[in-house]
C-alpha positions in Angstrom: 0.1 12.9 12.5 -1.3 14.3 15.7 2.1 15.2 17.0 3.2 16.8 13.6 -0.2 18.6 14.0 -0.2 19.7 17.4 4.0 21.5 16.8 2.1 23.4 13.7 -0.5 24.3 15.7 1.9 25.3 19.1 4.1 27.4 16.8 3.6 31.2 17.0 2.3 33.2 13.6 5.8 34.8 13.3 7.6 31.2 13.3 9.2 29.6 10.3 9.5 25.8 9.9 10.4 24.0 7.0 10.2 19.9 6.3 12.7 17.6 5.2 12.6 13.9 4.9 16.2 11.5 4.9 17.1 8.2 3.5 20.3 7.8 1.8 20.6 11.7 1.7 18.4 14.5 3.1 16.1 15.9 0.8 14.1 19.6 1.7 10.8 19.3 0.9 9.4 22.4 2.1 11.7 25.6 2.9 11.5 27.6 5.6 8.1 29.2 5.8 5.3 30.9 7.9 2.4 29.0 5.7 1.7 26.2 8.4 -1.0 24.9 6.2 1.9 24.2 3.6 3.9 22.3 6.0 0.9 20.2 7.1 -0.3 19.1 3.8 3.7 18.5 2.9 4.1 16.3 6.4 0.8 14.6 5.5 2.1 13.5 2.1 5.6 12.4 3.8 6.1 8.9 2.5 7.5 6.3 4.9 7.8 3.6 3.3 10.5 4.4 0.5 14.4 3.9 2.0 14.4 2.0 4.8 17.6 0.3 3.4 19.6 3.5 2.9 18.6 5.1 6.3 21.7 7.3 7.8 20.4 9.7 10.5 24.0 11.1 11.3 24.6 12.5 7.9 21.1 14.0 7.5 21.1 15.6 10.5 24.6 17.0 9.9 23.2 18.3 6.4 20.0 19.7 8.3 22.5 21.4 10.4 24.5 22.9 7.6 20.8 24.2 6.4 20.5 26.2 9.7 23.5 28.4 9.6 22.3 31.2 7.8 19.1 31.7 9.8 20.0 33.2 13.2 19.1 31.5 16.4 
């Protein structure tokens, strides 16, 4: 968690991030949002151990993409 930790903490007051976890299909868990203390207690609660059978990275990340387009740049 020190990585997902240090990004929160590296990220500018006027940033928005939001979390999102994949296994069979991506799944937003926290929307976009300036509330870093949010987004840390939802990446500390991220399970990893549910899905491992199901995993398909190139479909989440097209979904997570699709997520993007209305925000711009």
């Amino acid at each position: 968690m020190r990585a997902s930790d240090a990004l929160l903490n590296n990220l500018s007051p006027y940033d928005r991030v939001a979390i999102a976890s994949y296994s069979k299909d991506p799944e937003l868990l926290l929307d976009f949002t300036p509330d870093k203390p949010t987004a840390e207690f939802a990446l500390h609660n991220l399970n990893f151990t549910l899905g491992f059978a199901e995993l398909n990275l190139s479909s989440s990340l097209a979904s997570a993409i699709d997520w993007l387009a209305p925000f711009p740049r």
